[in-house]
PyMOL commands that place a pseudoatom at each C-alpha (Angstrom):
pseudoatom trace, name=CA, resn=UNK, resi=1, chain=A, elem=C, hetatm=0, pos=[47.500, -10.636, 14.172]
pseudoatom trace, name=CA, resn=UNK, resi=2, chain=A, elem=C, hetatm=0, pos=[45.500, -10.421, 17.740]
pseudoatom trace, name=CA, resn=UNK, resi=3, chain=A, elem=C, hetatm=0, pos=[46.912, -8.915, 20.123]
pseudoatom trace, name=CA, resn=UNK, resi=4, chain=A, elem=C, hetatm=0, pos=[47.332, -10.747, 23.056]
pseudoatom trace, name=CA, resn=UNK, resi=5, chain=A, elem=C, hetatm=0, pos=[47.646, -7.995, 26.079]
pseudoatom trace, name=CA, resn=UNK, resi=6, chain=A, elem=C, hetatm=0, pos=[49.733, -7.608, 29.506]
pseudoatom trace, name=CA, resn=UNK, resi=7, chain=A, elem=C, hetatm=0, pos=[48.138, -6.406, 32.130]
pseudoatom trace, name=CA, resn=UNK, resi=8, chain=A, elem=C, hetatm=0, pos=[49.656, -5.442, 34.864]
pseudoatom trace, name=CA, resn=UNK, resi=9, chain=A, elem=C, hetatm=0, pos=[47.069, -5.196, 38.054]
pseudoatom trace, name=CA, resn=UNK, resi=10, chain=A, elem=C, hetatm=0, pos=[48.164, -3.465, 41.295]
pseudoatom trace, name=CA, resn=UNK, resi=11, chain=A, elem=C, hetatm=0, pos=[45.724, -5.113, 43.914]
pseudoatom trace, name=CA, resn=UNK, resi=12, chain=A, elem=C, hetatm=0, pos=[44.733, -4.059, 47.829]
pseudoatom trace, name=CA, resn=UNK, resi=13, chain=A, elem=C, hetatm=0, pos=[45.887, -6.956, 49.904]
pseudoatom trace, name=CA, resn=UNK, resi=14, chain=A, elem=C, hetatm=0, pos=[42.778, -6.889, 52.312]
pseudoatom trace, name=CA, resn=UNK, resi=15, chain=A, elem=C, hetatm=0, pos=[39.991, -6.981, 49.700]
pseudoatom trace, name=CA, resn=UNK, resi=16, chain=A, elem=C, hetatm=0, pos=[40.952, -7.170, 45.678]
pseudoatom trace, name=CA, resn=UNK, resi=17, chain=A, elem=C, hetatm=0, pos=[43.651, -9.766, 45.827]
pseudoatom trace, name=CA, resn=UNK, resi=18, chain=A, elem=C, hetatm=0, pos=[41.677, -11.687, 48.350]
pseudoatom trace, name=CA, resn=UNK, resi=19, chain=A, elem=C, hetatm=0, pos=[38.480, -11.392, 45.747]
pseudoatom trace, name=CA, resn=UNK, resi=20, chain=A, elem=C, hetatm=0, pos=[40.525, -12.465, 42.885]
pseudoatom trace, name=CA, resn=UNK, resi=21, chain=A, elem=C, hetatm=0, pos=[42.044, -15.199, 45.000]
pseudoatom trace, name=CA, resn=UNK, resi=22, chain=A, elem=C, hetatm=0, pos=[38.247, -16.094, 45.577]
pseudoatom trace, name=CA, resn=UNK, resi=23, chain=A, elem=C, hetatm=0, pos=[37.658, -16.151, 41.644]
pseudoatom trace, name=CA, resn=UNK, resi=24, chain=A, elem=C, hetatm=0, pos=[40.611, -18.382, 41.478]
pseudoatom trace, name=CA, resn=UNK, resi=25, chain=A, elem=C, hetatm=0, pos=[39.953, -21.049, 44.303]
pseudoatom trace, name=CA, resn=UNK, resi=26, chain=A, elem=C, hetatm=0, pos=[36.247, -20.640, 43.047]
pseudoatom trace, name=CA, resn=UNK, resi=27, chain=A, elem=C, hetatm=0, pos=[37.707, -21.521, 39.792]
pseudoatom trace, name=CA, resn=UNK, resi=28, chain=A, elem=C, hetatm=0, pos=[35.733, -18.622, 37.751]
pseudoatom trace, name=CA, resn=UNK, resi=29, chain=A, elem=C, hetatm=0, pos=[37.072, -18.752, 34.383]
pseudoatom trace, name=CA, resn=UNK, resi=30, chain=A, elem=C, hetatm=0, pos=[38.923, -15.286, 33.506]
pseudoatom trace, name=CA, resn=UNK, resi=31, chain=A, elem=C, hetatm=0, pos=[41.203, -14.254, 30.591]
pseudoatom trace, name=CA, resn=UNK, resi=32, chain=A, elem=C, hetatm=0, pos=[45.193, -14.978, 32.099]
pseudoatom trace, name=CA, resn=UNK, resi=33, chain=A, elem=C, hetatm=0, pos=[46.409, -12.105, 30.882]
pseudoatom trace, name=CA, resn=UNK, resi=34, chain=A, elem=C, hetatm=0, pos=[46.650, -10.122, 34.254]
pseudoatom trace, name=CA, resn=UNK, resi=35, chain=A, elem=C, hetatm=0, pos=[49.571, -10.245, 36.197]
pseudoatom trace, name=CA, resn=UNK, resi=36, chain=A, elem=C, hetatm=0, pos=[48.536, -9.429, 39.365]
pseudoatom trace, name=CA, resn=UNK, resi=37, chain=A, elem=C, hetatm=0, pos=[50.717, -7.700, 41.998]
pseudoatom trace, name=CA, resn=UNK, resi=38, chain=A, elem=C, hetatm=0, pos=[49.937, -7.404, 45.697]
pseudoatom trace, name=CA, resn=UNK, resi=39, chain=A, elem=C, hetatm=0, pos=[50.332, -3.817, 47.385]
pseudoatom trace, name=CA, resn=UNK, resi=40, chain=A, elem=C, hetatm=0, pos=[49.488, -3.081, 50.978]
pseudoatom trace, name=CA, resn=UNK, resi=41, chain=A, elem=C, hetatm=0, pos=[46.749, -0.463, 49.985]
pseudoatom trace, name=CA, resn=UNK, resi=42, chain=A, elem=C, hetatm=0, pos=[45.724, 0.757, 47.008]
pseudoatom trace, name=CA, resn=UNK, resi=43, chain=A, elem=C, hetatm=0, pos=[46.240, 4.354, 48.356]
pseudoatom trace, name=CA, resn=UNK, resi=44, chain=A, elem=C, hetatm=0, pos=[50.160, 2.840, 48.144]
pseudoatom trace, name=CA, resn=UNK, resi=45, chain=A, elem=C, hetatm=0, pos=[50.235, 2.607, 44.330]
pseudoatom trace, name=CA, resn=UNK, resi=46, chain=A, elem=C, hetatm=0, pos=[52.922, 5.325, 43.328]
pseudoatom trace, name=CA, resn=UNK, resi=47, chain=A, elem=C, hetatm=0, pos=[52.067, 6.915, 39.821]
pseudoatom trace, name=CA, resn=UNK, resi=48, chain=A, elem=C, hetatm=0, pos=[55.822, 5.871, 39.026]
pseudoatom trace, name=CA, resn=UNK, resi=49, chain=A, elem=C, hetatm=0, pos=[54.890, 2.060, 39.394]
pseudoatom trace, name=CA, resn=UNK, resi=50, chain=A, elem=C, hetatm=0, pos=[52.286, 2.827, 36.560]
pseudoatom trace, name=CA, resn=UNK, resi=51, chain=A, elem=C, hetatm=0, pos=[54.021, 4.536, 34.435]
pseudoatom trace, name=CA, resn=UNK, resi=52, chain=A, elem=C, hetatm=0, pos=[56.804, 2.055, 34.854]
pseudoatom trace, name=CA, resn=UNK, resi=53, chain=A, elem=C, hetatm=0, pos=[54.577, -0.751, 34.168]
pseudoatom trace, name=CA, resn=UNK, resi=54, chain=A, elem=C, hetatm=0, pos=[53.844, 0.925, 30.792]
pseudoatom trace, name=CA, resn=UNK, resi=55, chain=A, elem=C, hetatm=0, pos=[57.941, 1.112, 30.069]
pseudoatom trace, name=CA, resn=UNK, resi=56, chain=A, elem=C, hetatm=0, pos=[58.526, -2.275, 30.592]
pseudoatom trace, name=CA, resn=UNK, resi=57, chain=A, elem=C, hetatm=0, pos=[55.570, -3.457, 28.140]
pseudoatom trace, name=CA, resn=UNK, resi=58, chain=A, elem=C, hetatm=0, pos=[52.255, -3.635, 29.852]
pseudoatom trace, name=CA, resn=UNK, resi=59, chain=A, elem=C, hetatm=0, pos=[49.625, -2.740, 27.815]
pseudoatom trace, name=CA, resn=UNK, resi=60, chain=A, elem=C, hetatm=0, pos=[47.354, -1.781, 30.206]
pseudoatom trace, name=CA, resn=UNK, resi=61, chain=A, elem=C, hetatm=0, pos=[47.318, -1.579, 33.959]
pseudoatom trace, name=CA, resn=UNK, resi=62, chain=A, elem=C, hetatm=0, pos=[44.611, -1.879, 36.388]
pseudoatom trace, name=CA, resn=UNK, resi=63, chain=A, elem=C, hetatm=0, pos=[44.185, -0.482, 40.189]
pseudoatom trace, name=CA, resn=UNK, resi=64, chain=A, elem=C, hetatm=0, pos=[41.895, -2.493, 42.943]
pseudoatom trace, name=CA, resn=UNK, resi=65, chain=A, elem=C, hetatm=0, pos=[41.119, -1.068, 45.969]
pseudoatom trace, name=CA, resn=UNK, resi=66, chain=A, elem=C, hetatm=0, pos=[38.570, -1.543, 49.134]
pseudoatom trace, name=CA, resn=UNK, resi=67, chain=A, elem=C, hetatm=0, pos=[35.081, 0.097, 48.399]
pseudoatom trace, name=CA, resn=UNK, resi=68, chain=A, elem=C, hetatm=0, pos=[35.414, 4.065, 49.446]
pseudoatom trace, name=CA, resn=UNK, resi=69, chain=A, elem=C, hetatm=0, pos=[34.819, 3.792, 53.108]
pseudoatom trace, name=CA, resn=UNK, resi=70, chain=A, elem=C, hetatm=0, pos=[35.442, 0.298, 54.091]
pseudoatom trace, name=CA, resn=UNK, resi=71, chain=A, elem=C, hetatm=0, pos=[39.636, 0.938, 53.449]
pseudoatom trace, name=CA, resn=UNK, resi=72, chain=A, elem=C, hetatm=0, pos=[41.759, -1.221, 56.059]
pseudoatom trace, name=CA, resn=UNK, resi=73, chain=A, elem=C, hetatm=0, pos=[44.134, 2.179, 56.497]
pseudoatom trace, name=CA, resn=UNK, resi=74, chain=A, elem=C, hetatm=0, pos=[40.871, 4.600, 56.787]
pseudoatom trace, name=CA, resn=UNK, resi=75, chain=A, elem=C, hetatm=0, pos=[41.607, 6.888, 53.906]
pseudoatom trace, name=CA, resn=UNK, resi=76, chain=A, elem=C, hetatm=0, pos=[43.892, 4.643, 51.272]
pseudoatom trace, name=CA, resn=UNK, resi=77, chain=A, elem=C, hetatm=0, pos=[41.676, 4.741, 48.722]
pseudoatom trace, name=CA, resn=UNK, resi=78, chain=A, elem=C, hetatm=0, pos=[40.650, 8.135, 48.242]
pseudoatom trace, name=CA, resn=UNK, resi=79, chain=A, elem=C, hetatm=0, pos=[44.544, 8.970, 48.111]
pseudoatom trace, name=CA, resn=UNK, resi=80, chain=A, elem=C, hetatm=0, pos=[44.319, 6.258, 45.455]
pseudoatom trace, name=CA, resn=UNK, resi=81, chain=A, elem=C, hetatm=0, pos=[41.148, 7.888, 43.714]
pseudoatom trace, name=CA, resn=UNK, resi=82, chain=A, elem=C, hetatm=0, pos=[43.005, 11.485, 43.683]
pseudoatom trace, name=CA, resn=UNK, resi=83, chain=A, elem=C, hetatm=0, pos=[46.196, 9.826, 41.921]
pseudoatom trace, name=CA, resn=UNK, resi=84, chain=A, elem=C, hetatm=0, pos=[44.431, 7.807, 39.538]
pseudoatom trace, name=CA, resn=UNK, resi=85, chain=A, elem=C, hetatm=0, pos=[42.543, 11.231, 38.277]
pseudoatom trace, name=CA, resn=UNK, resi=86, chain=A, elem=C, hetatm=0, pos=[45.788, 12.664, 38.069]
pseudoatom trace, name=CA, resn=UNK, resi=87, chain=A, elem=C, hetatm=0, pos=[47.429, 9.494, 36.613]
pseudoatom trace, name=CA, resn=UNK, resi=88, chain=A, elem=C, hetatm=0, pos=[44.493, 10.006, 33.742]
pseudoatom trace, name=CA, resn=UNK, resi=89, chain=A, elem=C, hetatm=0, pos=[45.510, 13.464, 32.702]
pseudoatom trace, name=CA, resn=UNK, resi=90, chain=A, elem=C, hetatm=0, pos=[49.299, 12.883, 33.055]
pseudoatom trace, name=CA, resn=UNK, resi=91, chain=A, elem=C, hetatm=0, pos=[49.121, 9.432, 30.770]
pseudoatom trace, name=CA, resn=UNK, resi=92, chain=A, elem=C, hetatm=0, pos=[47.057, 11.440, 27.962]
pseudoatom trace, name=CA, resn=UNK, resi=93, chain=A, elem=C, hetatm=0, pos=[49.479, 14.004, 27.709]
pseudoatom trace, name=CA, resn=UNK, resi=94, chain=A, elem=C, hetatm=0, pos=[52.211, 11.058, 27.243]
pseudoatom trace, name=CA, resn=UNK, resi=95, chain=A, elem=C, hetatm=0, pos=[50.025, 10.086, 24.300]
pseudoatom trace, name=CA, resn=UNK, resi=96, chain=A, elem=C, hetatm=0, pos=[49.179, 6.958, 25.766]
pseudoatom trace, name=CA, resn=UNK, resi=97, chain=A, elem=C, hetatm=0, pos=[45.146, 6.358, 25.702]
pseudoatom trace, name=CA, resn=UNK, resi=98, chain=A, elem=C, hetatm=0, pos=[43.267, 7.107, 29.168]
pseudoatom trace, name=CA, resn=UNK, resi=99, chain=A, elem=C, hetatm=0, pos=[40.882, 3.492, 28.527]
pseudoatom trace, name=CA, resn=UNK, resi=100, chain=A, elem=C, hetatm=0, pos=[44.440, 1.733, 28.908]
pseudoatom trace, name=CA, resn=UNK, resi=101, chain=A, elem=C, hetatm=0, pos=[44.149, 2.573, 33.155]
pseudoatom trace, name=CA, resn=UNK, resi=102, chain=A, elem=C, hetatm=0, pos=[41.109, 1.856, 34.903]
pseudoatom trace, name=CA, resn=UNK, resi=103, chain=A, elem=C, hetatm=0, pos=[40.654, 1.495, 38.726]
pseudoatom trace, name=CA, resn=UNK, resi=104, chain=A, elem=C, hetatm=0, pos=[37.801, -0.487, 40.635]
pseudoatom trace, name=CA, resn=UNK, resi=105, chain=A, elem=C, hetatm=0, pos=[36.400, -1.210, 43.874]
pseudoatom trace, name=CA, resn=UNK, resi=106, chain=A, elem=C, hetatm=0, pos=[36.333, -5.019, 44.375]
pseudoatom trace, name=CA, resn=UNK, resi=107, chain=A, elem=C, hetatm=0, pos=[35.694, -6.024, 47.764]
pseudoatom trace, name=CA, resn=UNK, resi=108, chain=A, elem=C, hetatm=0, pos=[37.042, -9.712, 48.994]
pseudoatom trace, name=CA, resn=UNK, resi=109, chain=A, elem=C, hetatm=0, pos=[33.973, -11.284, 48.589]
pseudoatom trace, name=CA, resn=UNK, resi=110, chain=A, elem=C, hetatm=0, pos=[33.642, -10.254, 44.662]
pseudoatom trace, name=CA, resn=UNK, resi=111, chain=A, elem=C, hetatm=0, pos=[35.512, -12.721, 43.026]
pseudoatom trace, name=CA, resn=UNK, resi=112, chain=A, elem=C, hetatm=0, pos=[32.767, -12.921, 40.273]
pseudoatom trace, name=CA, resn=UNK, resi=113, chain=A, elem=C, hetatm=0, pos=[33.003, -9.163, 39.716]
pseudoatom trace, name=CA, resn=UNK, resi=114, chain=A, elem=C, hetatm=0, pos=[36.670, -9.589, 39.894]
pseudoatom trace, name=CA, resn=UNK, resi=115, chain=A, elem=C, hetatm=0, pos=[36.452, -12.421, 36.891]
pseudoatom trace, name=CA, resn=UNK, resi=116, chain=A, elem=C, hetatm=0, pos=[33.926, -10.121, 34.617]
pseudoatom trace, name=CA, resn=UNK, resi=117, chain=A, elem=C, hetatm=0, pos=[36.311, -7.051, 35.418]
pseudoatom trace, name=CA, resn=UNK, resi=118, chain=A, elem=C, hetatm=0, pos=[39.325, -8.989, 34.498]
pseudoatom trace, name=CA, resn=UNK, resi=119, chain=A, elem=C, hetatm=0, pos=[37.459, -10.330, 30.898]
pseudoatom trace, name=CA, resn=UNK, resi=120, chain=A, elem=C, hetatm=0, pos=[36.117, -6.954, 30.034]
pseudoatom trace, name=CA, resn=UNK, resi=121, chain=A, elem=C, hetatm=0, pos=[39.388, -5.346, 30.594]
pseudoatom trace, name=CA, resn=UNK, resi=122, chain=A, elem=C, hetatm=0, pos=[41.342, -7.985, 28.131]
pseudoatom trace, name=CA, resn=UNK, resi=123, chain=A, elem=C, hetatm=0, pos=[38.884, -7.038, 25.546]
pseudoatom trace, name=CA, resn=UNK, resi=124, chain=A, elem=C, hetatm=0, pos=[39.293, -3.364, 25.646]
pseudoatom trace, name=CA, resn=UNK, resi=125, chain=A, elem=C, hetatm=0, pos=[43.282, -3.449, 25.769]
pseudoatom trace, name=CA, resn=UNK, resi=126, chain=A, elem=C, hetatm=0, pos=[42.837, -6.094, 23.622]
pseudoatom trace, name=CA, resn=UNK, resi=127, chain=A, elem=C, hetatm=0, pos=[40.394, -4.006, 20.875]
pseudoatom trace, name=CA, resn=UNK, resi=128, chain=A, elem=C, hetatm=0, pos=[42.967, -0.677, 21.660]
pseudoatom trace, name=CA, resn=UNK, resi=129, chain=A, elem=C, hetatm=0, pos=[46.303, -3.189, 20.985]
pseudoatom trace, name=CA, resn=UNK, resi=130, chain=A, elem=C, hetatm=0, pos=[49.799, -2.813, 22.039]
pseudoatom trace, name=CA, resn=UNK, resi=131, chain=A, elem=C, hetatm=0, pos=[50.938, -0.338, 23.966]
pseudoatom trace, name=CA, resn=UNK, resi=132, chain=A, elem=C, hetatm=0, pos=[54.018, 1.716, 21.899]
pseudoatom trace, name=CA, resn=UNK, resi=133, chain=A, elem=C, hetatm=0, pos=[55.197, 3.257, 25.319]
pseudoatom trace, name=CA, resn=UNK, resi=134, chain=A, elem=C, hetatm=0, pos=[58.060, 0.806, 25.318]
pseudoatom trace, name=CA, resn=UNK, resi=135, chain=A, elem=C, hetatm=0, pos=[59.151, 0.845, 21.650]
pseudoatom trace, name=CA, resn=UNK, resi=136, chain=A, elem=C, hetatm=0, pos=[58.766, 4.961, 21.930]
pseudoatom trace, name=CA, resn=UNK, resi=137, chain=A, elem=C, hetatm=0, pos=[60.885, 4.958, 25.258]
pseudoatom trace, name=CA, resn=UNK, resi=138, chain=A, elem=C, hetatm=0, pos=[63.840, 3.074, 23.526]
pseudoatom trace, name=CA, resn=UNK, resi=139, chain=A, elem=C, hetatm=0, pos=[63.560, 5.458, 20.311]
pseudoatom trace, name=CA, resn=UNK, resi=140, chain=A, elem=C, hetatm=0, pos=[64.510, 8.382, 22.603]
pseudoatom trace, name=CA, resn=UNK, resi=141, chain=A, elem=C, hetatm=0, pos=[67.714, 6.402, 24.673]
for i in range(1, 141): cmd.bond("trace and resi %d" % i, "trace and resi %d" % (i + 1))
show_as sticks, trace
zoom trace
């Protein structure tokens, strides 16, 4: 059986969810299995609303910010770069594979980038499969 991934993606309002609505209304074919969610700033993205992502089924969950330097709230997303390290080592420990995060820079004009980041991602979540966070997490309550 393929799996067939959810992804949850935590997008920057002033540039990544602006470039993926680009590859959208530029109608750039991508894989639909990203649910995007819009965040003020990247350097908003709580670890907790990754890790719960991965409770409540996604299989893999990806963070777009503004490129380093060109962040709407100056610093955002080099607070974002520092968690997502930290996010890394915290996820492994949990047993849950490092490959299933990933965080990119996609500015608002990228919505190509955004398309090709989107289809690469499927296939690696996809080639990894589900993610057993969720069926683990009910085990233990």
């Amino acid at each position: 059986m393929e799996c067939n991934p959810k992804i949850v993606a935590f997008l920057c309002k002033w540039c990544s969810y602006t470039g993926a609505d680009l590859a959208g209304t530029s109608r750039m074919e991508y894989r639909p299995n990203v649910h995007p969610i819009r965040v003020m700033c990247s350097g908003r993205i709580e670890p907790t609303f990754v890790l719960r992502a991965c409770r409540q089924g996604a299989d893999g969950v990806l963070i777009c910010g503004c490129h380093p330097g060109d962040c709407h709230y100056q610093e955002g997303n080099y607070r974002c770069l520092r968690r997502f390290h930290l996010l890394q080592k915290h996820i492994r420990q949990m047993g849950i594979a490092p490959e299933r995060l990933k965080l990119e820079w996609i500015s608002a004009s990228e919505g190509k980038q955004y398309a090709e980041l989107v289809n690469s991602f499927t296939q690696t979540i996809r080639e990894l499969g589900h993610c057993r966070v969720k069926e683990t997490m009910e085990l233990l309550t």
